[in-house]
C-alpha positions in Angstrom: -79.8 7.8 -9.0 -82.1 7.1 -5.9 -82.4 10.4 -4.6 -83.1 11.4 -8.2 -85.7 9.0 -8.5 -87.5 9.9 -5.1 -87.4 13.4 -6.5 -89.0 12.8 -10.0 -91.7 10.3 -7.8 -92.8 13.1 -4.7 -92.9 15.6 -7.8 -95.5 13.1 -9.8 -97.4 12.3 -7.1 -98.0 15.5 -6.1 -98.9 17.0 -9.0 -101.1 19.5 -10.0 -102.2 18.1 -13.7 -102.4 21.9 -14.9 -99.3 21.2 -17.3 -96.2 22.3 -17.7 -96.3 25.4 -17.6 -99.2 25.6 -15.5 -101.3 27.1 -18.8 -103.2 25.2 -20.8 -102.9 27.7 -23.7 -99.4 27.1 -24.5 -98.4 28.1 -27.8 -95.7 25.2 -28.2 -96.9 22.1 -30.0 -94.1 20.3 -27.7 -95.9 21.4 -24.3 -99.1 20.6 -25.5 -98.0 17.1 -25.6 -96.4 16.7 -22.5 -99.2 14.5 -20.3 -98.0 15.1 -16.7 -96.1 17.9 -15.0 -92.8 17.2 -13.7 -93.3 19.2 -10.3 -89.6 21.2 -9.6 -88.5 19.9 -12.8 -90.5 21.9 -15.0 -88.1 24.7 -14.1 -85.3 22.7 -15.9 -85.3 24.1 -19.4 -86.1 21.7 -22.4 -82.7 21.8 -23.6 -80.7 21.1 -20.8 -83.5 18.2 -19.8 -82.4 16.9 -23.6 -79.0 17.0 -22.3 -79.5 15.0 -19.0 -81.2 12.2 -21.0 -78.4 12.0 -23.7 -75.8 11.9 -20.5 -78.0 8.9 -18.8 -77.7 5.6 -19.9 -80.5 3.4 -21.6 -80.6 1.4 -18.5 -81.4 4.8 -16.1 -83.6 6.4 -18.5 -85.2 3.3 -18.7 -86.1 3.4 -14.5 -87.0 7.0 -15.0 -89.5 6.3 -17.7 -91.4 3.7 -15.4 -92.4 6.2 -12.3 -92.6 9.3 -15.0 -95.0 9.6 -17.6 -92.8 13.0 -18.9 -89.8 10.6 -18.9 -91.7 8.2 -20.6 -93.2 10.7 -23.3 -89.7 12.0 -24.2 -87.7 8.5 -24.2 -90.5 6.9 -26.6 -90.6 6.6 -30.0 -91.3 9.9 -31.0 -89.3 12.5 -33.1 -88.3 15.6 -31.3 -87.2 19.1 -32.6 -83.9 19.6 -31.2 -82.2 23.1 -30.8 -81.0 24.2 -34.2 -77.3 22.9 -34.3 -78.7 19.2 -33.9 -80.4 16.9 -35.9 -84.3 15.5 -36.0 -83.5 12.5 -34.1 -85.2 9.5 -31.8 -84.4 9.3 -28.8 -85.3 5.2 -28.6 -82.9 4.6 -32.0 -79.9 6.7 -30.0 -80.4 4.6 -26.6 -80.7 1.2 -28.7 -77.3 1.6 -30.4 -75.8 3.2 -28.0 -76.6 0.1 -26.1 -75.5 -2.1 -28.7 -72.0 -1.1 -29.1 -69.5 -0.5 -25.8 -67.0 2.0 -26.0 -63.2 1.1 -26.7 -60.3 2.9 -24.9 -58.1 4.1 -27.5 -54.3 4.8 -26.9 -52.4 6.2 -29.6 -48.5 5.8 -28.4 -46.4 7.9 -30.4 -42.2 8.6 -30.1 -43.6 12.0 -28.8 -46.4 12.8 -28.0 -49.4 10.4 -26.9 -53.2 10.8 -28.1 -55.5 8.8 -25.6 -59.5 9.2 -24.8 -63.0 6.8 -25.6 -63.8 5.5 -29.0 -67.0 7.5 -28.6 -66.2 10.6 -27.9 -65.4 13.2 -31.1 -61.9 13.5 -30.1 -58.9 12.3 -27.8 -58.9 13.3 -24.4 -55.4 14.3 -23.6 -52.4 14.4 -25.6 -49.5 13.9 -22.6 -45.8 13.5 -23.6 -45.1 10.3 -23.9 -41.0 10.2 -23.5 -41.7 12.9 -20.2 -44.3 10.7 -18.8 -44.0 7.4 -19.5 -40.2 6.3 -20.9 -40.2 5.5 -24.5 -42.5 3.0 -25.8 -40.8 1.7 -28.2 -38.3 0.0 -25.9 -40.7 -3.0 -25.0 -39.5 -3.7 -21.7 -42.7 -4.7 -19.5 -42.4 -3.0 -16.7 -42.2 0.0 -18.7 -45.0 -0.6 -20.4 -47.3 -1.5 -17.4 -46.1 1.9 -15.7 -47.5 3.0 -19.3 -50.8 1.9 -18.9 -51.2 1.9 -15.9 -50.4 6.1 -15.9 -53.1 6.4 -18.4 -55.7 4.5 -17.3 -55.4 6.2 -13.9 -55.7 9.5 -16.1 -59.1 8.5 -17.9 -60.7 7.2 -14.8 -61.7 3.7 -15.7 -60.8 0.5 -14.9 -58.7 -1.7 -17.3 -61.4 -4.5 -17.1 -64.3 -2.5 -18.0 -63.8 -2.0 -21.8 -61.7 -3.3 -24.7 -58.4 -1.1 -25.7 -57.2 -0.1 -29.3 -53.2 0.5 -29.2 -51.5 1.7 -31.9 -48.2 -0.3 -32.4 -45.2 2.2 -33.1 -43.5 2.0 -36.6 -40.1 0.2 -35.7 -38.2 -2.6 -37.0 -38.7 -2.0 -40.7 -37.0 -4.4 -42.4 -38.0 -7.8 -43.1 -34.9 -9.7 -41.3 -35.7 -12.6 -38.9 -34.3 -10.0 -36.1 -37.0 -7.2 -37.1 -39.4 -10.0 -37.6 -38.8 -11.0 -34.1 -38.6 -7.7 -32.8 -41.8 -6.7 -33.7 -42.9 -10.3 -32.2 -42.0 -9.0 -29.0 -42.9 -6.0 -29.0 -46.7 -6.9 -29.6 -46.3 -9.7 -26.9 -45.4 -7.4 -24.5 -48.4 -4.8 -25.2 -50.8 -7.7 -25.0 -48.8 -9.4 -21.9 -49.1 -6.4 -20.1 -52.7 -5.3 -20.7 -54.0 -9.1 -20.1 -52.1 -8.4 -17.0 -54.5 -5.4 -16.0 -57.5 -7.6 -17.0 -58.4 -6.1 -20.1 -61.2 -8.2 -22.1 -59.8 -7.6 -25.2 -57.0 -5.9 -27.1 -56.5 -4.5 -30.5 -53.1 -3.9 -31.4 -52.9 -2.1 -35.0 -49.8 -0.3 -36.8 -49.7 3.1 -36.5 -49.4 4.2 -40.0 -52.3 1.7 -41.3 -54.9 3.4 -38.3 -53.6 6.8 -40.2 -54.3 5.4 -44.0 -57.9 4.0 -42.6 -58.4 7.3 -41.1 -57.9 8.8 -45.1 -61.1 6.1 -45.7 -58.5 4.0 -47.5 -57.2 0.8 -46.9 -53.5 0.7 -49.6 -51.6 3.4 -50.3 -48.4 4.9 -49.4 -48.7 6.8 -46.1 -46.0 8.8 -44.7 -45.4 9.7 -41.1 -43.6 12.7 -39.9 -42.7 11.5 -36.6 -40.9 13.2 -33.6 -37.6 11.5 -34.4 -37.7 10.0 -38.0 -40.0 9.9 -41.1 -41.1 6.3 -42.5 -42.9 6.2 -45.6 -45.1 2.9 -45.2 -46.4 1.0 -48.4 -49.7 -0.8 -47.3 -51.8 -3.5 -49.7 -55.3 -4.3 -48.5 -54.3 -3.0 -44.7 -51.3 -4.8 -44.4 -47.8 -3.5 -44.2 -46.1 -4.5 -47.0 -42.4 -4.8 -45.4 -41.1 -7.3 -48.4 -41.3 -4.1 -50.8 -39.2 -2.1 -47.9 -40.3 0.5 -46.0 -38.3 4.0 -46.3 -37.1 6.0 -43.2 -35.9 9.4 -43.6 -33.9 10.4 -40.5 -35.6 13.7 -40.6 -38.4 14.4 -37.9 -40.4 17.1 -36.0 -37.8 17.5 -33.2 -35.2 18.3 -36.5 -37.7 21.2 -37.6 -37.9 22.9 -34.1 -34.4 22.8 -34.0 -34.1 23.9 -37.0 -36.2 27.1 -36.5 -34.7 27.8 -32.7 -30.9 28.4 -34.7 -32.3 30.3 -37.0 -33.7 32.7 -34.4 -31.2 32.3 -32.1 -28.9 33.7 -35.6 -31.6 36.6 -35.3 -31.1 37.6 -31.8 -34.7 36.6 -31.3 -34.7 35.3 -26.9 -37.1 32.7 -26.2 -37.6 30.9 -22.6 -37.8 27.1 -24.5 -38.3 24.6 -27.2 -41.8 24.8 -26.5 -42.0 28.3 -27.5 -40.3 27.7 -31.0 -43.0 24.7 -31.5 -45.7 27.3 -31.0 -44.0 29.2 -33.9 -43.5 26.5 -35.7 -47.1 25.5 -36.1 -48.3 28.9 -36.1 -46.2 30.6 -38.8 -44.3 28.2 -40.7 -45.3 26.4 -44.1 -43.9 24.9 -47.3 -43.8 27.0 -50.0 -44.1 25.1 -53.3 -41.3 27.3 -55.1 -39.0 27.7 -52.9 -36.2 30.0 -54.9 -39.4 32.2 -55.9 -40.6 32.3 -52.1 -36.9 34.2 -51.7 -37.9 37.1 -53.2 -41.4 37.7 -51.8 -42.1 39.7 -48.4 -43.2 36.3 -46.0 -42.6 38.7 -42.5 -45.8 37.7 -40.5 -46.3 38.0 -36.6 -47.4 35.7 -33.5 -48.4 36.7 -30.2 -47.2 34.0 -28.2 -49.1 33.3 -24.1 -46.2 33.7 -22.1 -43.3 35.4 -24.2 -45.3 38.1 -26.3 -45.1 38.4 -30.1 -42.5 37.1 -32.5 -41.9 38.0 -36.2 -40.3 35.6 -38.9 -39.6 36.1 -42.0 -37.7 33.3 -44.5 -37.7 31.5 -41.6 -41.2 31.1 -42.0 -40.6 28.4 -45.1 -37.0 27.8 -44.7 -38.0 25.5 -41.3 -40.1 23.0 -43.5 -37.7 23.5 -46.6 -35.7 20.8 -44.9 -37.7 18.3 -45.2 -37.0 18.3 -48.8 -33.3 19.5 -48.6 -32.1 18.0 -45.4 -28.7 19.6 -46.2 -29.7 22.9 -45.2 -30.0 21.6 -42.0 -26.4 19.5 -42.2 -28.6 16.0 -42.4 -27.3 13.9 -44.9 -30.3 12.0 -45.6 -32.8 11.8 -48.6 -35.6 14.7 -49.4 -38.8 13.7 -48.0 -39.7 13.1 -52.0 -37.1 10.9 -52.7 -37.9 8.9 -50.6 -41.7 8.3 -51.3 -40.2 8.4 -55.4 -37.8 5.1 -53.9 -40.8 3.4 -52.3 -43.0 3.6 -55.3 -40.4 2.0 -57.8 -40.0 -0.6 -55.2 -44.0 -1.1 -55.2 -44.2 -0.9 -59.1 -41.0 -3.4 -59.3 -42.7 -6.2 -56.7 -46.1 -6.4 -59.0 -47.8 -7.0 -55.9 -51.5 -6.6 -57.5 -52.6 -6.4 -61.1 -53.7 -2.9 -60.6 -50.5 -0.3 -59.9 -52.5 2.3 -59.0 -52.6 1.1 -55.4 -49.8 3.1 -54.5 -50.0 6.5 -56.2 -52.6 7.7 -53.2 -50.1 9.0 -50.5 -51.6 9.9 -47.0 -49.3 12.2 -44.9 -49.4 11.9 -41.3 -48.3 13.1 -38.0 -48.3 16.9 -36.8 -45.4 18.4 -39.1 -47.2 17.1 -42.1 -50.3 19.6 -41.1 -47.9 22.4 -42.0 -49.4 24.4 -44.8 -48.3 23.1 -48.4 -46.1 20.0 -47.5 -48.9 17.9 -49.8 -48.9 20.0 -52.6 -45.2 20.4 -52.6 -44.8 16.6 -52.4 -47.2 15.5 -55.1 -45.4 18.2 -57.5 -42.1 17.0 -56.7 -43.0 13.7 -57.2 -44.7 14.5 -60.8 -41.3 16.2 -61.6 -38.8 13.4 -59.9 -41.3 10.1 -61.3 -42.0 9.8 -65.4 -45.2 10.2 -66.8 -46.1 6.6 -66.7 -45.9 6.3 -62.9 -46.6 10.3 -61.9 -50.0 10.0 -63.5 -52.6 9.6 -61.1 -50.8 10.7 -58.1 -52.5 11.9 -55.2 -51.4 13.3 -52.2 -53.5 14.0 -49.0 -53.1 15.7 -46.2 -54.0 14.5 -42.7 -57.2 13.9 -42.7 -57.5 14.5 -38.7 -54.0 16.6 -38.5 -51.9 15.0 -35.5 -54.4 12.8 -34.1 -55.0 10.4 -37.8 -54.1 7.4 -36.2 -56.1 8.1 -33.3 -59.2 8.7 -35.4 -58.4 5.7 -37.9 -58.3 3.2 -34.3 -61.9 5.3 -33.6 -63.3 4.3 -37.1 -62.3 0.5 -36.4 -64.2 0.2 -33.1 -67.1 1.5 -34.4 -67.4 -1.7 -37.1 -69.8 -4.5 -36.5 -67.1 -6.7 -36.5 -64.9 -5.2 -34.3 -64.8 -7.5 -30.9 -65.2 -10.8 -33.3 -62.8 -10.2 -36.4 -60.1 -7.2 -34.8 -59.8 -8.1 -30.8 -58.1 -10.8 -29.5 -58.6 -12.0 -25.8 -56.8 -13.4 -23.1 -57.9 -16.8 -23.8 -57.0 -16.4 -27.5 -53.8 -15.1 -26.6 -52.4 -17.9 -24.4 -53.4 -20.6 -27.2 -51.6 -18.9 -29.5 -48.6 -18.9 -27.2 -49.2 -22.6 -26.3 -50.6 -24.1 -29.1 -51.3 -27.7 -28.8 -50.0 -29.6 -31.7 
């Protein structure tokens, strides 16, 4: 920033004052404005000198505007014309609230497959493997869990102490025993033990499938998550996991799917070099056919040209791979359909007359990365108009992901971007240990 700041100072000062461009006639309004020449900078082109102000902070755009009146002119309150794909904007209102609200870490820790990066940025970072890299989170032992953290944080380059952390806590321990109760307990004592531990300010520890249902700009429903492992269909009132109604698990997951799909080639003679090739099918070719018996009799064959291995064709396996998620026995899982289950969970919702209005749980939210698969949503919400009678089917509504894999992730994004996020959602390390000690 110093040498920068010498640079932009020798260019001012030795200035020539015939303009940018070194014409007075310029024919863009924009030029005409500019008051000062920038010396070597005016070689930079507008854009990209748009771009090195959005990548400064207020704070160094602020030093720059003091020693250059082009800095100056371009940081004020004055509405530029971006390039075309961006919008009319000031460049004063974007440093003032990006000034006002810090970025979060977010941490997404699924069975599978882990979605981590910055609250402000449009999308996660990296999606590692979470049982390769890390051990499985949702064994809460704490050294396990500060390798965990520790890994990642060493991946985004930042030090634990410098921002607030979403986590998104794993759906486990379903029931509403004293031992799931406690379970739970420790599980979020041992996220928040551990990240106080790496001096994190603050922490915000939210179930996974509630971040997926705020993702869906809803707060109750009914969401389901297709997991790695398992599915759970989760009935939440208001944002809050309503475990006295019961919450459903289907032991049917995305690692069932890929296997699944890797018999049925194997069956066809098809070679492939892994699991992780039959994945790549899987999300490529395969989909839910909302009739299946009438998918039988169509032509389906449809090709993939896969990196490393070349193409591959399907056929019925294209829609025979998600069929299972609605007839596990075709896969030898005996275990409810996917819309049974969500059918079980509603009567149980409708039976506990837990608000005055039942419509609270007739909006289902799928999530996870096997529920992106073409036509699970419209497959579920006619099964469950055919399964449920008219009273309860009515009004039904089934969405997809609203974000694909990365819901949850997205949904923890939307909460750190509220007003009230560090006051009403965090909790800190002071907060913690008086909640651990209180004093009676």
């Amino acid at each position: 920033m110093a040498a920068l700041l010498k640079k932009v100072w020798d260019s001012v000062s030795s200035r020539s004052g015939s303009g940018r461009s070194g014409s007075s006639a310029s024919s863009d309004p924009f030029q005409q404005a500019i008051p000062a020449s920038t010396g070597p900078f005016d070689r930079v082109p507008l854009d990209l000198f748009i771009q090195i102000l959005k990548i400064l902070g207020p704070k160094e755009a602020a030093k720059l505007a003091a020693v250059c009146k082009y800095w100056k002119f371009i940081v004020a309150d004055n509405r530029l014309t971006f390039p075309t794909e961006m919008h009319e904007l000031s460049f004063k209102h974007i440093y003032g609230q990006r000034a006002q609200v810090p970025g979060a870490v977010i941490i997404d820790g699924g069975s599978g497959y882990c979605k981590i990066g910055w609250s402000k940025y449009a999308s996660p970072s990296a999606w590692p493997a979470t049982f390769l890299d890390f051990g499985n989170i949702e064994s809460p032992m704490y050294s396990k869990l500060r390798h965990f953290f520790t890994t990642i944080y060493s991946r985004m380059q930042v030090k634990p102490s410098s921002h607030p952390i979403i986590v998104s806590v794993p759906i486990c321990q379903y029931d509403d025993t004293k031992s799931a109760k406690a379970a739970r307990r420790q599980l979020r004592e041992a996220i928040y033990s551990t990240l106080f531990s790496l001096n994190v300010p603050a922490v915000c520890a939210i179930n996974q499938a509630t971040l997926a249902l705020f993702a869906a700009r809803r707060t109750s429903g009914i969401v389901v998550n297709i997991g790695f492992h398992q599915t759970s269909v989760v009935p939440i009132l208001h944002g809050k996991v309503m475990r006295k109604v019961g919450v459903e698990v289907v032991g049917m997951g995305a690692l069932k799917l890929t296997g699944f799909l890797s018999e049925q080639m194997q069956q066809k003679n098809l070679h492939f070099d892994s699991l992780y090739t039959v994945r790549a099918l899987k999300e490529n070719l395969c989909y839910v056919a909302l009739d299946y018996e009438a998918e039988l009799s169509k032509d389906t064959e449809a090709s993939y040209k896969h990196a490393q291995e070349g193409w591959f064709t399907l056929s019925k396996e294209r829609f025979q791979t998600g069929e299972i998620l609605f007839q596990p026995r075709m896969a030898g899982v005996r275990t409810m359909g996917l819309h049974q289950a969500v059918a079980l969970c509603m009567d149980h919702c409708l039976d506990a007359e837990l608000a005055c209005d039942n419509g609270w749980f007739k909006t289902v939210v799928l999530a996870g990365g096997t529920a992106c698969l073409p036509g699970v949503a419209e497959r579920l919400e006619k099964e469950l108009r055919e399964l449920l009678p008219p009273s309860m089917s009515n009004g039904i509504r089934v969405l997809p992901p609203p974000f694909g894999a990365d819901s949850a992730w997205f949904g923890a994004k939307l909460v750190s971007n509220l007003s009230t996020f560090h006051g009403s959602w965090c909790m800190t390390k002071k907060q913690f240990r008086s909640r651990r000690n209180p004093i009676w």
